[in-house]
C-alpha positions, 0 to 999 in steps of 0.5 A: 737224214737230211732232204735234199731239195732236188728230191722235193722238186721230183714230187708232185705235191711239191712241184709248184714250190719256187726254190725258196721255199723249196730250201725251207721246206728241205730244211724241215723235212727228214729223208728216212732209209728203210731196209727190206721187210722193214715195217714203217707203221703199223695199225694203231700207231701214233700217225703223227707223220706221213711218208712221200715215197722216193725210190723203193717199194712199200706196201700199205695193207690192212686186215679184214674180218677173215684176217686176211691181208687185203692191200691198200696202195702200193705208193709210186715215186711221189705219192703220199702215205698215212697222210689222212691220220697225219692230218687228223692226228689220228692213230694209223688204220693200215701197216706199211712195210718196205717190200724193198730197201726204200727211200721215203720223205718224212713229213709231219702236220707242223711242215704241211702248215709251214707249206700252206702258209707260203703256197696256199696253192698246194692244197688243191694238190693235197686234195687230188692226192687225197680223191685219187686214194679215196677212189682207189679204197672205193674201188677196193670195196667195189671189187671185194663185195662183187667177188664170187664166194665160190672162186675164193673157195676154188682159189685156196682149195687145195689139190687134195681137195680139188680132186675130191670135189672133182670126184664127188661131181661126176658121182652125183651127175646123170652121166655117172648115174645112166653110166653105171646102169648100163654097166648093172644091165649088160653084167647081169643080162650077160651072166643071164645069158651064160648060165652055167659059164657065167663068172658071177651068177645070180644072185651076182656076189662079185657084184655086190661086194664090188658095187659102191652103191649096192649093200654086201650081199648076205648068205642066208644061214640055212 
């Protein structure tokens, strides 16, 4: 589809073009549709163009070594994506998907030429587009080294599995440990103490089967 020069004016990159060479560069680029959930690219693609978002959402994402899905940029209106492989003629390192029914420039190496021969100024603005991802990939690794192993894990613990570690905590703490001392003292002191009426006299059988720590009591054959 074709672009409309009104569009390239509303992206920053493009901003200090005058109409001229607005209308030049509208005449080379394309305006591409992509349904919800549609791919755009994806890792080892050819990256032989670039995209400008327009209206929509996209994400751009790749895989890490747990293959897990980590994100990378979800580019507003006016930013670039896949830029750096367009550049370098270099296959996509990342997958971009439409999260939504979205509208994007393409644009390949041959129209970014054409802009830079007619406004040289816009290279800086490439530049500043270019240092605003490389921070964003820096402050992407500097938040994933620094997360704690331990909340990853408590993140994707199930229910089940929180319980458990739940259980296992108070099973191993002291309160647990002096808690359930007491309880051996005073059953075995009151037993004692009763004698004959005792519910379970020595050598206490109800509470050895019932202990969680005490091995089953064996009579002795005699």
């Amino acid at each position: 589809m074709a672009c409309n020069p009104d569009v390239l004016k509303n992206v920053p990159l493009f901003a200090l073009l005058d109409d001229e060479e607005t209308c030049v560069l509208a005449g080379q680029v394309e305006l591409k549709e992509f349904a919800a959930r549609q791919r755009i690219y994806k890792t080892g693609d050819p990256g032989g163009r670039a995209y400008v978002m327009v209206s929509g959402r996209v994400r751009v994402s790749t895989v890490d070594e747990d293959k897990q899905e980590v994100i990378v940029d979800e580019p507003a209106a006016g930013e670039f994506f896949g830029f750096a492989s367009m550049l370098e003629q270099t296959p996509h390192q990342t997958n971009a998907v439409a999260l939504e029914e979205s509208v994007c420039i393409e644009i390949d190496r041959h129209d970014i030429s054409v802009l830079l021969e007619r406004k040289p100024q816009a290279g800086m603005d490439m530049l500043t587009v270019l240092g605003r991802q490389f921070h964003a990939a820096q402050e992407l690794v500097r938040i994933r080294s620094s997360r704690n192993p331990n909340e990853v894990i408590e993140e994707e613990a199930t229910m089940g599995e929180r319980v458990a570690d739940t259980v296992a905590r108070f099973g191993g703490s002291w309160t647990f440990i002096i808690s359930f001392a007491v309880v051996l003292i005073v059953y075995t002191s009151a037993n004692v103490a009763l004698g004959r009426s005792a519910w379970d006299p020595y050598p206490f059988i109800l509470l050895n089967l019932s202990s969680p720590c005490s091995p089953p009591f064996r009579r002795r054959s005699s």
